[in-house]
N, C-alpha and C positions, 0 to 999 in steps of 0.2 A: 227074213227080217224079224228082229226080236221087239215087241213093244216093251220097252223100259219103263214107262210111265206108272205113277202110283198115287193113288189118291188118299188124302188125309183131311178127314172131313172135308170142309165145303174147298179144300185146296188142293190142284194137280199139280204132281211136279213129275217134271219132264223125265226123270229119274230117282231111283232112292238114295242117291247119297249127298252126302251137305258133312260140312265140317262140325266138330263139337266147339261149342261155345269158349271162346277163351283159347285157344289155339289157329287162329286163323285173322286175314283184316284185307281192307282192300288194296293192300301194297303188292296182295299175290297175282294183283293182275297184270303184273309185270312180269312173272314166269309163266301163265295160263289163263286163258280167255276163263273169265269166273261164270261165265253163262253156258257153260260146259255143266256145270253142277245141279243137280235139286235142287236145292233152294239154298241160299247164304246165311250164316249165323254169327251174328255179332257177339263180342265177349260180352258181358253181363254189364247192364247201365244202371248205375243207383243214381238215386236221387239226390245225392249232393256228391261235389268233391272228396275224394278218399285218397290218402296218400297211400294206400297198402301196407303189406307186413315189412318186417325189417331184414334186410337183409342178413345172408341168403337167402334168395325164392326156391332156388332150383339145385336137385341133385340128383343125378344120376346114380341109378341102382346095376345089380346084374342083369334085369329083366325086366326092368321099367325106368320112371320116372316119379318123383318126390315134386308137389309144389304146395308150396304155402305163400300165391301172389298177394293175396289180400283183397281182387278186386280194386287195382287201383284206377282212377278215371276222373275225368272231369263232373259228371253230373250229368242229370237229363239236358236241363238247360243246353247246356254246349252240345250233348249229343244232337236234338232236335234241330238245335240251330248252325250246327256246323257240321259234324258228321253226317245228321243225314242227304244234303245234298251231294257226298260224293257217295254213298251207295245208291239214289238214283240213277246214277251214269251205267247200273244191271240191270239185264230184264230179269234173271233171274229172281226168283217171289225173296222177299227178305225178311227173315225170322227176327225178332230183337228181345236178347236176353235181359232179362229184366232183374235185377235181385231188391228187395227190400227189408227195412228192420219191423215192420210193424203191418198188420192185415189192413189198417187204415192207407199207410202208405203204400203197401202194395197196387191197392186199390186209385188209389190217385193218380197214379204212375203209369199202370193202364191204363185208363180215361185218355189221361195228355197222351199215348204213343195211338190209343186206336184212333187218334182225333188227327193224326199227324200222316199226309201223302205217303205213299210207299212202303206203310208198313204191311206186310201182309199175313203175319202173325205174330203171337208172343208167347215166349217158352218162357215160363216163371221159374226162377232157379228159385226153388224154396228149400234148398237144402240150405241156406243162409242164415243165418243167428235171427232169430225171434225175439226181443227186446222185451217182450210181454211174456215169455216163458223164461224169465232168468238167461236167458241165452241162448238155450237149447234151439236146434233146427226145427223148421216150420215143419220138416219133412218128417221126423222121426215119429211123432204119433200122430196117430190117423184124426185126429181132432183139427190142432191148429194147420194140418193142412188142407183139412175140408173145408175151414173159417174163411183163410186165405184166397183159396180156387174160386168160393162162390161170390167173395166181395168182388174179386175181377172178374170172374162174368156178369157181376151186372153191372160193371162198371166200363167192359169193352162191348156191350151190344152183342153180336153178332159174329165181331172181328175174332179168329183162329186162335184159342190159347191152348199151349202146348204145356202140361208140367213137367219141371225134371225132378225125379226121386233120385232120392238118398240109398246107398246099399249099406250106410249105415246104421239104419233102423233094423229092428228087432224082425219085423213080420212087411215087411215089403208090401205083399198081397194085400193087406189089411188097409194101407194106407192108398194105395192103386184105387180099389174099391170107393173107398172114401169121396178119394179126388175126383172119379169119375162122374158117381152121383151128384154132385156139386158143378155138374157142368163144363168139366174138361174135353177137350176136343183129342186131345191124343196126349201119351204120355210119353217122354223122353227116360230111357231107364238106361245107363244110372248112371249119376256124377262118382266121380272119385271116392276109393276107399279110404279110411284114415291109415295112415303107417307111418313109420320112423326111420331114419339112419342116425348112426350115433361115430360122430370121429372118436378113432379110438386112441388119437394123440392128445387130444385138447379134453377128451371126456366130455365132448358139449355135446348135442345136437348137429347136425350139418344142416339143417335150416335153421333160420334167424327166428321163428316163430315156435321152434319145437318138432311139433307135429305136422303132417301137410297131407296133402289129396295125392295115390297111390295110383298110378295111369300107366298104362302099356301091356306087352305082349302076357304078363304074369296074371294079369286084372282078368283077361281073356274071357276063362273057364266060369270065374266068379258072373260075373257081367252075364255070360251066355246066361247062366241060371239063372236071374233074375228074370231076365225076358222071357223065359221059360214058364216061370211063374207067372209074372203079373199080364202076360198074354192068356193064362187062362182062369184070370181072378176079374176080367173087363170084358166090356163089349167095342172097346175102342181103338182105335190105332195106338202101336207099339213102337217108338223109334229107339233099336238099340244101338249104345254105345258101352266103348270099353276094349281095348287091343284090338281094335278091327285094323289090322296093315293090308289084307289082301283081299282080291275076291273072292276067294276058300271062307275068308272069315267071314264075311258080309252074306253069302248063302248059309254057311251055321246061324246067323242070326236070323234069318229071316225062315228059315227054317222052324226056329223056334219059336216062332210066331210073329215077329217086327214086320212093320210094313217098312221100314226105311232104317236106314244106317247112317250115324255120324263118326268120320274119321278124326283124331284129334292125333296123339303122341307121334303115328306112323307121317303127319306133314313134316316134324320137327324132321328127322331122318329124311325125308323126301319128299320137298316141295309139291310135288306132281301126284303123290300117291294117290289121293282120292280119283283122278284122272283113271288110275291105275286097276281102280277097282270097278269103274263104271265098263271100263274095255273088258275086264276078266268078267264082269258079271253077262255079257251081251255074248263072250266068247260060251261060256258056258250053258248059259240059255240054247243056243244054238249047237253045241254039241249034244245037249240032252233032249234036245227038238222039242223044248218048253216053250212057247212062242209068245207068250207075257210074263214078265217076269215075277207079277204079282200071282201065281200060281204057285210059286215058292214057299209064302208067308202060310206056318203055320204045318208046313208039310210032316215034320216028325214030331207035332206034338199026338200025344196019346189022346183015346177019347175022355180021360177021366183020370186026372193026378191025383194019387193017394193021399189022403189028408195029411198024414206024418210025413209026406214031403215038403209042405209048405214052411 
């Protein structure tokens, strides 16, 4: 028997894998029991109604995926009051993505979900425009994300906040650091990279927004590296994301120090995948006569990354 279980600060999950945010909802439990998973993760709730970007959201590349959604949703409101009674009907623990424009609002935002049944963490997508920095991402320098991190720890008590970094910042490590100190319980590395497609009938853009978030099998290699780094710039849990389609990919990450993995691009292509990788990760455990899976995290990082790697 393989114990699959992994723990993330004061929270166990039965396994390391759980969907990435904004790619998954509870309609999938009409292909697979969702209590099959680590934990579940809701697309990201702002605080008020958002219509999203203009269309097109989505475009397919050679080797990944383009999105520029916008985050579009109802609001907390409606989240709290309507949404979340059907993801109680999971025992599975339930993460809720949070994004906000402002460190006040972030903060607020928190408060009402750790106050709210069922939540049993909060992964703060601070890679979202900062209203207070001209616009810039909360994530990009290690400042407005350490503002950020520590108004919602004192504003969630106790309750598990998770941040997701940005691989669009200059020094990754730098802002990991930051957010750590400031009271993060584990960090989600990394949202989407920025990239482009350009129609080359129209001369526009192929997204309605221009630019968008750069996801899949190409992201891979970049992605591994980060966790590579901010696994050894922290004393915290590492959840990587980024091209994970298989359980080959999900032991490179964990490898490189993640205590957990989020599947996202690889459900689009196949409902069942994360299914897929929890079965490849227990088959593999078991051929290498690893007998916890959490023995993995961390296994080929070196004792000491050179500084001019970071």
């Amino acid at each position: 028997m393989v114990d699959l279980s992994v723990r993330i600060g004061s929270l166990t999950l039965a396994n390391p894998v759980m969907p990435a945010s904004g790619t998954f909802g509870p309609e999938l439990s009409q292909v697979f029991d969702l209590d099959a998973l680590g934990a579940l993760v809701t697309k990201s709730v702002t605080p008020e109604f958002r219509a999203g970007n203009p269309l097109p959201r989505l475009c397919e590349t050679e080797a990944g995926v383009l999105n520029s959604i916008g985050i579009p949703g109802k609001g907390l409101d409606h989240f709290i009051g309507q949404a979340m009674p059907e993801w109680r009907r999971f025992r599975a623990p339930l993460v809720v993505s949070l994004s906000a424009p402002t460190v006040a609002s972030f903060a607020e935002c928190a408060a009402r979900l750790a106050a709210t049944p069922g939540v049993a963490a909060i992964e703060a997508n601070i890679s979202c425009p900062n209203l207070e920095e001209d616009g810039r991402a909360f994530a990009m320098h290690p400042e407005p994300a350490a503002a950020a991190t520590a108004a919602m720890r004192r504003a969630v008590g106790g309750l598990p906040l998770w941040v997701k970094l940005s691989p669009n910042t200059g020094d990754i490590a730098a802002v990991a650091r930051a957010v750590a100190a400031e009271g993060a319980d584990a960090l989600v590395v990394a949202n989407t990279i920025l990239g482009l497609a350009i129609d080359i009938e129209t001369a526009r853009p192929k997204l309605g927004s221009g630019m968008g978030g750069f996801s899949g099998p190409a992201f891979k290699p970049i992605a591994l590296r980060l966790v590579w780094q901010v696994a050894q710039a922290v004393r915290i849990p590492v959840i990587g994301v980024g091209g994970i389609a298989t359980a080959e990919d999900a032991v490179e990450f964990l490898m490189a120090g993640a205590t957990a993995v989020q599947v996202g691009t690889a459900s689009f292509v196949s409902p069942t995948a994360m299914l897929q990788v929890i079965d490849g990760l227990r088959a593999y455990c078991a051929r290498k006569g690893i007998a916890r899976v959490g023995a993995l995290t961390g296994a080929a990082l070196p004792t000491a990354l050179p500084a001019a790697a970071e």
